[in-house]
PDB file with SEQRES, HELIX, SHEET and CRYST1 records, atoms N, CA, C and O in Angstrom:
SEQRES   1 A   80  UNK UNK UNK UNK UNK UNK UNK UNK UNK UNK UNK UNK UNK          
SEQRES   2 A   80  UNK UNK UNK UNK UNK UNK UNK UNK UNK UNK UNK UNK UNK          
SEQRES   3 A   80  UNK UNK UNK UNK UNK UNK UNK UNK UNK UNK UNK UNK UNK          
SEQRES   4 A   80  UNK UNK UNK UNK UNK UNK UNK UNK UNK UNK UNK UNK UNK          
SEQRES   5 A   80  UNK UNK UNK UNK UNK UNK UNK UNK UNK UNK UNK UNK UNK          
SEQRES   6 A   80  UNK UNK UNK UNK UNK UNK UNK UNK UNK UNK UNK UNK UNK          
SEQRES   7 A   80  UNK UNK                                                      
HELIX    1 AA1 UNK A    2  UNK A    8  1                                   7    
HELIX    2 AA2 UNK A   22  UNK A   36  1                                  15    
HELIX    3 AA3 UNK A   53  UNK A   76  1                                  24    
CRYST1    1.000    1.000    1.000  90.00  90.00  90.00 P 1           1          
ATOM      1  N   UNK A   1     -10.979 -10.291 -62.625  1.00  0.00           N  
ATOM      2  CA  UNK A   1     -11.763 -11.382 -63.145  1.00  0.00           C  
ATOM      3  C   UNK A   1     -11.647 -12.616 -62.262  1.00  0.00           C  
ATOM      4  O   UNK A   1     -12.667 -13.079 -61.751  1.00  0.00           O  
ATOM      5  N   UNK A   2     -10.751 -13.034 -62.106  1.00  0.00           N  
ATOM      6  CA  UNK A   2      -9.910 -14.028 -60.957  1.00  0.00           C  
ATOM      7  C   UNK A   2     -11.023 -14.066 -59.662  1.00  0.00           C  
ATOM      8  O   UNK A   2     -11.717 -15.011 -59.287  1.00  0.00           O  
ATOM      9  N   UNK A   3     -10.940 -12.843 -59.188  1.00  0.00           N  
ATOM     10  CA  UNK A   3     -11.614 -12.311 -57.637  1.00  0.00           C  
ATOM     11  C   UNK A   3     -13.397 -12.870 -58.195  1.00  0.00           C  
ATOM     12  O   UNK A   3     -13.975 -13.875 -57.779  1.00  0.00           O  
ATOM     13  N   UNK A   4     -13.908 -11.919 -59.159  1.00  0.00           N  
ATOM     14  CA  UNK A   4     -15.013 -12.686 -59.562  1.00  0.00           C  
ATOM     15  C   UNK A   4     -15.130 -14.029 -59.873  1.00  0.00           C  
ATOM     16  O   UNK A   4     -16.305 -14.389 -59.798  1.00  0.00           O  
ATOM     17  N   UNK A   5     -14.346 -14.932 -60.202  1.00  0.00           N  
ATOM     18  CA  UNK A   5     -14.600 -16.441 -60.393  1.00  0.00           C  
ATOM     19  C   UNK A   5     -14.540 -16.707 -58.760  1.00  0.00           C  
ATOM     20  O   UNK A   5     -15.430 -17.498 -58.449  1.00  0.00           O  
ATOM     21  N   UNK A   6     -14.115 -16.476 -58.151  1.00  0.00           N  
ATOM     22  CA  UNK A   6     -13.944 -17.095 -56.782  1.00  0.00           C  
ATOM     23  C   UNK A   6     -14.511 -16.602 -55.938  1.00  0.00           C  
ATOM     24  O   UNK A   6     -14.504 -17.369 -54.975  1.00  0.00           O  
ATOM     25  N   UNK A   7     -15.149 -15.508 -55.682  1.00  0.00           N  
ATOM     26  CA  UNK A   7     -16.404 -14.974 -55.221  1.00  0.00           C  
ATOM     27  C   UNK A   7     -17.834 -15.717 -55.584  1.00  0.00           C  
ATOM     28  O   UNK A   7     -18.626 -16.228 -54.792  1.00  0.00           O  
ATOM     29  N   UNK A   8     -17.933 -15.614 -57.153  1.00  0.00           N  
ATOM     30  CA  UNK A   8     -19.183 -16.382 -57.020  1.00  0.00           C  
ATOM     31  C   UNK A   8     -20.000 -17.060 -56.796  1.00  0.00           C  
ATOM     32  O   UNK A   8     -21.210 -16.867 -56.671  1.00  0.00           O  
ATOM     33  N   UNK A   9     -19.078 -18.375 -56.690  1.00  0.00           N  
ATOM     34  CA  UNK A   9     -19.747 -19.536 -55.681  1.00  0.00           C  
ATOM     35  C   UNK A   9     -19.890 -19.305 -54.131  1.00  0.00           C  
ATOM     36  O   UNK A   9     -20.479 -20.065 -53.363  1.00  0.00           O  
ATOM     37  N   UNK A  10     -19.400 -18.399 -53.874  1.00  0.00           N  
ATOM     38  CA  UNK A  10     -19.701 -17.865 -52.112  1.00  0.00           C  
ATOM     39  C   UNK A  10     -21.585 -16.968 -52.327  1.00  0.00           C  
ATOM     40  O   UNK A  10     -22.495 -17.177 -51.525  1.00  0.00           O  
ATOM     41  N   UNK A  11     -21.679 -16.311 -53.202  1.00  0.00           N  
ATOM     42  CA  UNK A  11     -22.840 -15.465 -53.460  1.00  0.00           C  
ATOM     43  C   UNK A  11     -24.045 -16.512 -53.996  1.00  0.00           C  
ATOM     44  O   UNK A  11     -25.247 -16.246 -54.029  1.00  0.00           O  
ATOM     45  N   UNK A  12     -23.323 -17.942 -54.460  1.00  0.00           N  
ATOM     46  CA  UNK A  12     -24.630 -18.651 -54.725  1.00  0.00           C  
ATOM     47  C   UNK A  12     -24.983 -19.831 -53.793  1.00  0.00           C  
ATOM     48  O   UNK A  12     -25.834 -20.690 -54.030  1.00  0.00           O  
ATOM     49  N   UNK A  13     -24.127 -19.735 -52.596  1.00  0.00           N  
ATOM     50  CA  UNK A  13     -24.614 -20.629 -51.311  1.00  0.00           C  
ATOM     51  C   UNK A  13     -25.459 -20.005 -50.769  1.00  0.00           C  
ATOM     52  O   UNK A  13     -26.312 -20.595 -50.106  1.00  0.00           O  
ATOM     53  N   UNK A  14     -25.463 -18.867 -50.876  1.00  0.00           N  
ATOM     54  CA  UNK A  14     -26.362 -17.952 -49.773  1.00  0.00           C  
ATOM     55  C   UNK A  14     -27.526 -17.976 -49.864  1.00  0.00           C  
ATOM     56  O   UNK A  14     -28.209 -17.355 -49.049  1.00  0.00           O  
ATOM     57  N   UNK A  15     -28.253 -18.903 -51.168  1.00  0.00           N  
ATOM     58  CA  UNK A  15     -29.673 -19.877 -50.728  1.00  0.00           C  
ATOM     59  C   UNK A  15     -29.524 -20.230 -49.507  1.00  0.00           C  
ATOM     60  O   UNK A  15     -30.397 -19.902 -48.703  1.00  0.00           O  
ATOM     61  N   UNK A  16     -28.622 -20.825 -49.163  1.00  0.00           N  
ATOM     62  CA  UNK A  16     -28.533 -22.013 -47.819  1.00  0.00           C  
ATOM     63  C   UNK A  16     -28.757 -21.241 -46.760  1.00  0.00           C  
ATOM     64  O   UNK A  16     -27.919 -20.345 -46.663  1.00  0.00           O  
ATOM     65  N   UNK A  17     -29.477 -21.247 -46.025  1.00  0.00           N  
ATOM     66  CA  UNK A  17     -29.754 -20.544 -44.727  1.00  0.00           C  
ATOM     67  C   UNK A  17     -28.597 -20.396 -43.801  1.00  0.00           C  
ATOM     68  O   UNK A  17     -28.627 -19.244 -43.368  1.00  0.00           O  
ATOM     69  N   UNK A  18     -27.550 -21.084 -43.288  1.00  0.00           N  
ATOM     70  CA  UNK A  18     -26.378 -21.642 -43.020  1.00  0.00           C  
ATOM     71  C   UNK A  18     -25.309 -20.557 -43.465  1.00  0.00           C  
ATOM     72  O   UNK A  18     -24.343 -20.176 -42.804  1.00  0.00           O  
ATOM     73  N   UNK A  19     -25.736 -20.098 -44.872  1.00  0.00           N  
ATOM     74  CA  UNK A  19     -24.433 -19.691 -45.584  1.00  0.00           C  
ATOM     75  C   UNK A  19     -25.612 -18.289 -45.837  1.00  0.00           C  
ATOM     76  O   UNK A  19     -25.615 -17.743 -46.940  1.00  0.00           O  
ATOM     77  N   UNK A  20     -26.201 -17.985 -45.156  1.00  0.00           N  
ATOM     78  CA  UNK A  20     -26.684 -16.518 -46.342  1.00  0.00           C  
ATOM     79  C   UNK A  20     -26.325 -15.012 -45.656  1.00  0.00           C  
ATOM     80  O   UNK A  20     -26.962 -13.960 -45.709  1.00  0.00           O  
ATOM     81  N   UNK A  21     -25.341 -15.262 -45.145  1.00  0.00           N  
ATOM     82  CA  UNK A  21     -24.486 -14.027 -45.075  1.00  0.00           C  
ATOM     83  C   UNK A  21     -23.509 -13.480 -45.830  1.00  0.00           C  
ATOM     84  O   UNK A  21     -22.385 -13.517 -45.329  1.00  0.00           O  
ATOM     85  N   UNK A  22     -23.612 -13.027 -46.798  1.00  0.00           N  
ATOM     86  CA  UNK A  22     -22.898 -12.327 -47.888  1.00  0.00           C  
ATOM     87  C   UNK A  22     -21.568 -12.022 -47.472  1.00  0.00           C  
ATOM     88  O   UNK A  22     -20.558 -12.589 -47.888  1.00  0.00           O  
ATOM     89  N   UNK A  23     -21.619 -10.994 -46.534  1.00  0.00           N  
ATOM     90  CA  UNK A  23     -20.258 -10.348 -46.320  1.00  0.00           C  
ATOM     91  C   UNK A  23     -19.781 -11.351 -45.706  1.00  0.00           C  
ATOM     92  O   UNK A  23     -18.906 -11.980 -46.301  1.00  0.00           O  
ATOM     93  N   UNK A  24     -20.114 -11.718 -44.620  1.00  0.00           N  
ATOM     94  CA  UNK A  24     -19.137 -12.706 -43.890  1.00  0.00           C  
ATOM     95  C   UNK A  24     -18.526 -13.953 -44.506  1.00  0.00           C  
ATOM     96  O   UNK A  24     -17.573 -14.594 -44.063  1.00  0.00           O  
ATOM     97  N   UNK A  25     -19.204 -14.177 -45.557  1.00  0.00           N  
ATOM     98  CA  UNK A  25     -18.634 -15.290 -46.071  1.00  0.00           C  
ATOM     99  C   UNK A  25     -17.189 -15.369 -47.014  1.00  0.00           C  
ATOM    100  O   UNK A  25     -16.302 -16.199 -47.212  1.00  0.00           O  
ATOM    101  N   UNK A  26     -17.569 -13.794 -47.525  1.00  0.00           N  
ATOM    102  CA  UNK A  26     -16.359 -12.931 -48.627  1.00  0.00           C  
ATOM    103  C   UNK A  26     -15.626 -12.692 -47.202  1.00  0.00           C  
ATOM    104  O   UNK A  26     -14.689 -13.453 -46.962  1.00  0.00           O  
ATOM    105  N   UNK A  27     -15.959 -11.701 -46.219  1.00  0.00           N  
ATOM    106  CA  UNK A  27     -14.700 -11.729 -45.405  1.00  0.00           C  
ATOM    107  C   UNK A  27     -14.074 -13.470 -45.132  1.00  0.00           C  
ATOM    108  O   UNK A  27     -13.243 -13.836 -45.963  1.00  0.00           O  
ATOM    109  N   UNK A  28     -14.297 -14.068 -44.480  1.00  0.00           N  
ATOM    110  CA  UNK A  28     -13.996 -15.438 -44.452  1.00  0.00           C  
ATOM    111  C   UNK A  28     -12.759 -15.672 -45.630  1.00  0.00           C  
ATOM    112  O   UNK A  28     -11.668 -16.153 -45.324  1.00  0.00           O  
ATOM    113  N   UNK A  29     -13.013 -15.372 -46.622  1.00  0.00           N  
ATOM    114  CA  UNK A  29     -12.596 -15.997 -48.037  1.00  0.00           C  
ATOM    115  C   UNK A  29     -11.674 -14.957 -48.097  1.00  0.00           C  
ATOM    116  O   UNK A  29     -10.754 -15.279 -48.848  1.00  0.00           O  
ATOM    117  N   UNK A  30     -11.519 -13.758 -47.586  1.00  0.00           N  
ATOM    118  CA  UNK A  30     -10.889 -12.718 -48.006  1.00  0.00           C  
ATOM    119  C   UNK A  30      -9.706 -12.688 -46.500  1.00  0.00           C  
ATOM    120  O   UNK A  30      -8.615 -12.168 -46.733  1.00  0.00           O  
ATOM    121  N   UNK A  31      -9.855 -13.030 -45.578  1.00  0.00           N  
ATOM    122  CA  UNK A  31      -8.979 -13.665 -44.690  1.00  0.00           C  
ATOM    123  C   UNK A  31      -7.678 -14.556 -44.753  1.00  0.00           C  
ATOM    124  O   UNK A  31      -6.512 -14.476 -44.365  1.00  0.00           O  
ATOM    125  N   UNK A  32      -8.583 -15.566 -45.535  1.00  0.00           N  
ATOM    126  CA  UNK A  32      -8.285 -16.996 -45.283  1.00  0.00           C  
ATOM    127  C   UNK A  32      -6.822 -16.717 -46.405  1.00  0.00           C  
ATOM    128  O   UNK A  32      -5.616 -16.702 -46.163  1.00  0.00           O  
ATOM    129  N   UNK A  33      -7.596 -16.522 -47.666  1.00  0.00           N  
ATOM    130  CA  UNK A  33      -6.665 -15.773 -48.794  1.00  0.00           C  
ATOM    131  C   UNK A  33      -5.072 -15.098 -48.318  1.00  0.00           C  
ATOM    132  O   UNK A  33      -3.937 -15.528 -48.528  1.00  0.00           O  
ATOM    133  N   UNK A  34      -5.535 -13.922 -47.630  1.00  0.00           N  
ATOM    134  CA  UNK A  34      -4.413 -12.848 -47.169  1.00  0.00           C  
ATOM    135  C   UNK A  34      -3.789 -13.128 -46.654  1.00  0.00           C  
ATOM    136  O   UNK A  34      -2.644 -12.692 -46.777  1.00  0.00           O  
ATOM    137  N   UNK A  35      -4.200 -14.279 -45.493  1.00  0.00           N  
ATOM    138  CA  UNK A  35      -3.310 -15.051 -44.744  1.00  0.00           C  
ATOM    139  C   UNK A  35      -2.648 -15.917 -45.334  1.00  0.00           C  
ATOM    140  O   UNK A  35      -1.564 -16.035 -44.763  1.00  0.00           O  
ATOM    141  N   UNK A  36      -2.774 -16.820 -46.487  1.00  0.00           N  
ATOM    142  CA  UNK A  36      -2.366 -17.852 -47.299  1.00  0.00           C  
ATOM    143  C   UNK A  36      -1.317 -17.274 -48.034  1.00  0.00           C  
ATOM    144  O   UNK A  36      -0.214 -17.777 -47.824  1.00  0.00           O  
ATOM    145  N   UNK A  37      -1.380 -16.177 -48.989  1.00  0.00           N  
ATOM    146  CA  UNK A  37      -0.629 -15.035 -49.906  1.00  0.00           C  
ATOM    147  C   UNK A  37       0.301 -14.635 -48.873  1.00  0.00           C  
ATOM    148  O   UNK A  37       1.449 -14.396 -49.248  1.00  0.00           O  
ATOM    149  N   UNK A  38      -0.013 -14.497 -47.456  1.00  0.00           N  
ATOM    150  CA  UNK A  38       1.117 -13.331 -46.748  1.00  0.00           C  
ATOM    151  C   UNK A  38       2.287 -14.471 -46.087  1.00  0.00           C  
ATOM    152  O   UNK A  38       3.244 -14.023 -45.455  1.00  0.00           O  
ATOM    153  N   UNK A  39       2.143 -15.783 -46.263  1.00  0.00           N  
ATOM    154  CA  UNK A  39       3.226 -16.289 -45.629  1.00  0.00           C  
ATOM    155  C   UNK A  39       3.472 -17.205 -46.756  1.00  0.00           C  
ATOM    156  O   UNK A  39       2.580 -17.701 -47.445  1.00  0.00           O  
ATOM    157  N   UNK A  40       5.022 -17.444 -46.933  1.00  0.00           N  
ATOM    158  CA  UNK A  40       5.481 -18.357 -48.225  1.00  0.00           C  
ATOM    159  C   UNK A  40       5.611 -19.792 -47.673  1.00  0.00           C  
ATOM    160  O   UNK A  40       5.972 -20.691 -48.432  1.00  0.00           O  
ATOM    161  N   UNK A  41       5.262 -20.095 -46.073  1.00  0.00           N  
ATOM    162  CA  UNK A  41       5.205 -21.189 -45.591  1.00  0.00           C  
ATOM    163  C   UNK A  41       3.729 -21.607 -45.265  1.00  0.00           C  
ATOM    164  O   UNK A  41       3.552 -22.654 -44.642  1.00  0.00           O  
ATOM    165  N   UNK A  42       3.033 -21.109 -45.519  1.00  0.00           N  
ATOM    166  CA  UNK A  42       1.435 -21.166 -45.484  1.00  0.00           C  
ATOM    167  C   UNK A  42       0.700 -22.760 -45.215  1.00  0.00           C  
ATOM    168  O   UNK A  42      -0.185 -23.192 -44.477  1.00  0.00           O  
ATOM    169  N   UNK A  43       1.198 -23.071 -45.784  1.00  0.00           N  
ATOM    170  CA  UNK A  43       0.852 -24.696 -46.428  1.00  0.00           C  
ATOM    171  C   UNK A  43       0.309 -25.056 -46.892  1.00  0.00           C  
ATOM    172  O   UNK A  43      -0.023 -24.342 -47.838  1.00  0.00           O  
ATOM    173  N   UNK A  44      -0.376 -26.410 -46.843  1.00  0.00           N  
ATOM    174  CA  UNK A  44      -1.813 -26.031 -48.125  1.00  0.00           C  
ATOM    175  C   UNK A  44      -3.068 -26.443 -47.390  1.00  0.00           C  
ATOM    176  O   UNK A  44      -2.912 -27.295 -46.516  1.00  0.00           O  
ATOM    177  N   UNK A  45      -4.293 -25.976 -47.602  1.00  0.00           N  
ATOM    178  CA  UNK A  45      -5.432 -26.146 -47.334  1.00  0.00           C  
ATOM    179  C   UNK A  45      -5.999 -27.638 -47.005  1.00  0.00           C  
ATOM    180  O   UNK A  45      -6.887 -27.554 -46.156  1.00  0.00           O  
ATOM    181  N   UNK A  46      -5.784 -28.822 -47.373  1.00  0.00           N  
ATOM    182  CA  UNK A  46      -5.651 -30.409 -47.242  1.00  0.00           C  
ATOM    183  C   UNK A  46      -4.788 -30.320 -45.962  1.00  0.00           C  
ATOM    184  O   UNK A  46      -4.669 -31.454 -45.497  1.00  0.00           O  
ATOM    185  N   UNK A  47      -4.301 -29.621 -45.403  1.00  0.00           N  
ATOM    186  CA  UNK A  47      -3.583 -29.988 -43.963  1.00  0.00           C  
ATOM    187  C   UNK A  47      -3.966 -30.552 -42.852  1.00  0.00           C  
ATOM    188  O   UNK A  47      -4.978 -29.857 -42.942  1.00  0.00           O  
ATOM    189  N   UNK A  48      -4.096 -31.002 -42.116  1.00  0.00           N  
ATOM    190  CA  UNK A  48      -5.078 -31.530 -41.290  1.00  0.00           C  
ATOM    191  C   UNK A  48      -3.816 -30.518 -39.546  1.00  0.00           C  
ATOM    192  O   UNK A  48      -4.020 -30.552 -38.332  1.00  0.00           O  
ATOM    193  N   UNK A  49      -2.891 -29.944 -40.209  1.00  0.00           N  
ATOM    194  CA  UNK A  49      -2.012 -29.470 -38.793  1.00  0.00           C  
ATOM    195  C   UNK A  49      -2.212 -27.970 -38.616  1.00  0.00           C  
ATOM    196  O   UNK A  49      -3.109 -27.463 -39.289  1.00  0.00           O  
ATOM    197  N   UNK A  50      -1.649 -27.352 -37.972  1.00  0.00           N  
ATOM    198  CA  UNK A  50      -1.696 -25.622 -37.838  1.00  0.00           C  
ATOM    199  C   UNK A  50      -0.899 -25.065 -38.723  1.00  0.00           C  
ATOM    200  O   UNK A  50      -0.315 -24.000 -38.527  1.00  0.00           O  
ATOM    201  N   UNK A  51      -0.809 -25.840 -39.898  1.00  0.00           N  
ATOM    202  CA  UNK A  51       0.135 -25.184 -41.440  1.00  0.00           C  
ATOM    203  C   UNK A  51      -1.397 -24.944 -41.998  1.00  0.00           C  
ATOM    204  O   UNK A  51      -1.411 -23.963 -42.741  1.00  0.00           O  
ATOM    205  N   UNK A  52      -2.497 -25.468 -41.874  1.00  0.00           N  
ATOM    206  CA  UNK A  52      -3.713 -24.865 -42.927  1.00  0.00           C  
ATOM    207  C   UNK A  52      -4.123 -23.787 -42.545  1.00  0.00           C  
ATOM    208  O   UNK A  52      -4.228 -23.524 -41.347  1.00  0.00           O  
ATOM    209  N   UNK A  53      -4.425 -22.981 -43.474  1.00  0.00           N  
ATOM    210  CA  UNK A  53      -4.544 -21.349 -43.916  1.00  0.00           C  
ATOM    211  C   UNK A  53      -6.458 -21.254 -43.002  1.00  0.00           C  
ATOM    212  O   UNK A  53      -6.891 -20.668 -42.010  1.00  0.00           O  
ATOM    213  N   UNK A  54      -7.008 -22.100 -43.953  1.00  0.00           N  
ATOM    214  CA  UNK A  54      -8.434 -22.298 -43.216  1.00  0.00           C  
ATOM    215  C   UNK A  54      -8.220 -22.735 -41.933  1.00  0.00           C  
ATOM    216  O   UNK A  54      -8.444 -21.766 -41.207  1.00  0.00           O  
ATOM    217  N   UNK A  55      -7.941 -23.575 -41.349  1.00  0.00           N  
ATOM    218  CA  UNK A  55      -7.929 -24.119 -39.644  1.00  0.00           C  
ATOM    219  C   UNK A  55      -7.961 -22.652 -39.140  1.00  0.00           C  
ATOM    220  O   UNK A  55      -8.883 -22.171 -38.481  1.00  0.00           O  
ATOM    221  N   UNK A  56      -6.648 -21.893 -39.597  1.00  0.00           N  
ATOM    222  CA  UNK A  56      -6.163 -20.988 -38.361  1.00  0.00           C  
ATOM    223  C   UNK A  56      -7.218 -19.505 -38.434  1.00  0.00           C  
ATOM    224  O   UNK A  56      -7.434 -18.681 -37.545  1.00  0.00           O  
ATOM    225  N   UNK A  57      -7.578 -19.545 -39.408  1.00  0.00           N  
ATOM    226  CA  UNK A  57      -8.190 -18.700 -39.689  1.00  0.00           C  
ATOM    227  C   UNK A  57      -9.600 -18.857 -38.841  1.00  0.00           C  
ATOM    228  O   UNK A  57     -10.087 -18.221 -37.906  1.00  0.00           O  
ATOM    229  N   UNK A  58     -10.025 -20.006 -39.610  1.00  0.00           N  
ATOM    230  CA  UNK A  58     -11.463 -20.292 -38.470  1.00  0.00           C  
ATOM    231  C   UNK A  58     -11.320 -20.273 -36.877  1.00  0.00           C  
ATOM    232  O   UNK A  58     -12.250 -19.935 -36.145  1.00  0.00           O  
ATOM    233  N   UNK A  59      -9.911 -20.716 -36.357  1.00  0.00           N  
ATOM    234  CA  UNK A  59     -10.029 -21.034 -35.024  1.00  0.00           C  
ATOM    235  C   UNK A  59      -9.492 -19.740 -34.550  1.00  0.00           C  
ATOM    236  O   UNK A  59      -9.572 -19.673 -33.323  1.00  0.00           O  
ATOM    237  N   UNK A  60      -8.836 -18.414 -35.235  1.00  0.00           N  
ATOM    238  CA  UNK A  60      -8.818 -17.194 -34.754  1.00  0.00           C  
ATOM    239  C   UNK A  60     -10.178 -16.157 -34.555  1.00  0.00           C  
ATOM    240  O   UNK A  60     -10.411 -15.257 -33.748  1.00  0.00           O  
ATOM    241  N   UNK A  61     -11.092 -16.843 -35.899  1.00  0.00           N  
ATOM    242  CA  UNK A  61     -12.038 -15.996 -35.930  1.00  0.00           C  
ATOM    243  C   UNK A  61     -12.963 -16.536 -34.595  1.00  0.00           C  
ATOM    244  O   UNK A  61     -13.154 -15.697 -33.715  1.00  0.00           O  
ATOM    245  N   UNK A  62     -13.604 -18.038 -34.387  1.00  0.00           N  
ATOM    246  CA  UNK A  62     -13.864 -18.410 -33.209  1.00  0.00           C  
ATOM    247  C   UNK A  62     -13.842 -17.719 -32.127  1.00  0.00           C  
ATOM    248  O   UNK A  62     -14.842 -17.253 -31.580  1.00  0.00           O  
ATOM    249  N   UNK A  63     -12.108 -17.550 -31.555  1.00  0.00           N  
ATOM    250  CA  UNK A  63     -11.500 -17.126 -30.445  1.00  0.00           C  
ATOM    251  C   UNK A  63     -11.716 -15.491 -30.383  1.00  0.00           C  
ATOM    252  O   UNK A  63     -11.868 -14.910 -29.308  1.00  0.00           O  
ATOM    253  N   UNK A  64     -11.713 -14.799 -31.688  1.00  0.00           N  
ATOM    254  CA  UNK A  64     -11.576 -13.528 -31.540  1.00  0.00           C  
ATOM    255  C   UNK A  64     -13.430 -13.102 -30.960  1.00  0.00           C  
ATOM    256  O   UNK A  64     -13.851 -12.115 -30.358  1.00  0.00           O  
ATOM    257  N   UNK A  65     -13.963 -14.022 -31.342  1.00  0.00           N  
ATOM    258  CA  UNK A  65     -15.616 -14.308 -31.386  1.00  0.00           C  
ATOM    259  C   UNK A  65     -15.756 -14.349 -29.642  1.00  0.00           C  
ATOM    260  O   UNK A  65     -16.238 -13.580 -28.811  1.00  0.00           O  
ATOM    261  N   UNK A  66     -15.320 -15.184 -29.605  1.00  0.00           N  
ATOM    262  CA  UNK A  66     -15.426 -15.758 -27.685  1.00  0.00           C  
ATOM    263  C   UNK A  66     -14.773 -14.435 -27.091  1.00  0.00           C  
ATOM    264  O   UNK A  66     -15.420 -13.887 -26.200  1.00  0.00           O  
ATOM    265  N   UNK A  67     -13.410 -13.779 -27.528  1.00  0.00           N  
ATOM    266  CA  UNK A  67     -13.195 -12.868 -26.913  1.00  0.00           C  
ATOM    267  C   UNK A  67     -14.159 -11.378 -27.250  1.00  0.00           C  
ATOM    268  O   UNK A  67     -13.864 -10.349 -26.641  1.00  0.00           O  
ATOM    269  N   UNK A  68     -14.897 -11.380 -27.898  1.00  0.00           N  
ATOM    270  CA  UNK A  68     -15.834 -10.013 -27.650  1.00  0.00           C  
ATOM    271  C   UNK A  68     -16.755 -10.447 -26.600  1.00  0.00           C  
ATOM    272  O   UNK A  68     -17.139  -9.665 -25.730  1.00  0.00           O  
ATOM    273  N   UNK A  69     -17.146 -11.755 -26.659  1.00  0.00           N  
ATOM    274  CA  UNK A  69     -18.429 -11.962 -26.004  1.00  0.00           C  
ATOM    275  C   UNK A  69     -18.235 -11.897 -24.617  1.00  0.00           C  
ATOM    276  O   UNK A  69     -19.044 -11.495 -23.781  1.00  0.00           O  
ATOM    277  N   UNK A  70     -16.819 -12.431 -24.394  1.00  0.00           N  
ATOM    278  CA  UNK A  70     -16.522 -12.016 -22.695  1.00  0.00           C  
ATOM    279  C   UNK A  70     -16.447 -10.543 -22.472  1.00  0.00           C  
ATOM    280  O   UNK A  70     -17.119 -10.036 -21.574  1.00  0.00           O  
ATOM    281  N   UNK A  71     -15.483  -9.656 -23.416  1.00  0.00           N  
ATOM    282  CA  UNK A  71     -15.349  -8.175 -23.361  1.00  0.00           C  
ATOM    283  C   UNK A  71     -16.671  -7.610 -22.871  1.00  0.00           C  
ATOM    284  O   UNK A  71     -16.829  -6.897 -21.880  1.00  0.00           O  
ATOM    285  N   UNK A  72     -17.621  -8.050 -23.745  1.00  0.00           N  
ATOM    286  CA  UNK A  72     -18.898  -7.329 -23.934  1.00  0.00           C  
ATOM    287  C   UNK A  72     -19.824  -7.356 -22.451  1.00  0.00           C  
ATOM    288  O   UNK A  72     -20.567  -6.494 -21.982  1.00  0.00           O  
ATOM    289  N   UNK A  73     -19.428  -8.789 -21.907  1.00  0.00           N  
ATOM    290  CA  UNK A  73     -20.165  -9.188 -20.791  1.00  0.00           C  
ATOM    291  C   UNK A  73     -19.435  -8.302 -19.361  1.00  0.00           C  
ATOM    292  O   UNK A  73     -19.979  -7.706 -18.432  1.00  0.00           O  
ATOM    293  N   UNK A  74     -17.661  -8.595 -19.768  1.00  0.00           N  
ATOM    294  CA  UNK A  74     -17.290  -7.815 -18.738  1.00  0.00           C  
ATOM    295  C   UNK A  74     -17.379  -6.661 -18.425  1.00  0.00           C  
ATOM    296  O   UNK A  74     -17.214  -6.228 -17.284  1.00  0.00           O  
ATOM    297  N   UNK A  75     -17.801  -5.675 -19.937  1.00  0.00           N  
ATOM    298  CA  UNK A  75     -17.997  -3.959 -20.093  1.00  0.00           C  
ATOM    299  C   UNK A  75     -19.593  -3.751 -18.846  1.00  0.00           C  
ATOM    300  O   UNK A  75     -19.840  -2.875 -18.016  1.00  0.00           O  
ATOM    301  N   UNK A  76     -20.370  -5.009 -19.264  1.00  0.00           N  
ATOM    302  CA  UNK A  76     -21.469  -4.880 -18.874  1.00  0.00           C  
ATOM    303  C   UNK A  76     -21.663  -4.791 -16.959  1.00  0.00           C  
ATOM    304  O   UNK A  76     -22.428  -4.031 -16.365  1.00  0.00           O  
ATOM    305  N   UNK A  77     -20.979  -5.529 -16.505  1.00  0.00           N  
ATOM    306  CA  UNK A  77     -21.002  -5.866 -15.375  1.00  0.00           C  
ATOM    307  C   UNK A  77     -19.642  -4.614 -14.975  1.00  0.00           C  
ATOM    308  O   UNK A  77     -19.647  -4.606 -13.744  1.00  0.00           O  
ATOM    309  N   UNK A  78     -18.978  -4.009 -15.263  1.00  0.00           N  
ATOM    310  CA  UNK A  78     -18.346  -2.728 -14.778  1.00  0.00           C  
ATOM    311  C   UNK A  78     -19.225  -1.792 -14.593  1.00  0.00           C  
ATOM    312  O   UNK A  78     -19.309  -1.110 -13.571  1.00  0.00           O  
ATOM    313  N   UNK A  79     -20.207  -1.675 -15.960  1.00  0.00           N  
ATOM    314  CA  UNK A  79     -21.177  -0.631 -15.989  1.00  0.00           C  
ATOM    315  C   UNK A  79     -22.109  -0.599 -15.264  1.00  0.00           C  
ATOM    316  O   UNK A  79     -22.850   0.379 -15.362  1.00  0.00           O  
ATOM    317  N   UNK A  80     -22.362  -1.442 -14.466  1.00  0.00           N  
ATOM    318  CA  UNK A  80     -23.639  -1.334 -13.834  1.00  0.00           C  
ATOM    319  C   UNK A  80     -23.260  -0.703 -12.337  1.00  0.00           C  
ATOM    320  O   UNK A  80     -24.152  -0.479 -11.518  1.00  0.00           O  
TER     321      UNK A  80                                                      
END                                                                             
């Protein structure tokens, strides 16, 4: 029930053009979460340092983002 209260408001942004990716937004939320739950030093979300659960999360997903796009470019230019 929990998971449904806190899901829902992710499923009713997705008017927003911005936000209307369903899954990604639950993954996002489902990240951010696991990561928050999996360390008892986590900190809290109001952090403005590399103790917030969201920062690190966004700036891994970013980086993990930048790193396919080079992978992808470098697969490309081997292959040819």
């Amino acid at each position: 029930m929990i998971i449904a209260i806190t899901v829902f408001p992710l499923v009713i942004v997705a008017g927003n053009t911005l936000l209307s990716v369903v899954p990604a937004n639950v993954y996002g939320y489902a990240a951010t979460a696991g990561y928050a739950l999996s360390k008892a030093d986590a900190g809290s979300v109001t952090a403005m340092d590399l103790t917030n659960p969201v920062l690190l999360v966004a700036v891994s997903t970013v980086l993990g983002a930048v790193f396919g796009m080079a992978s992808g470019k470098l697969a490309g230019v081997l292959g040819k």
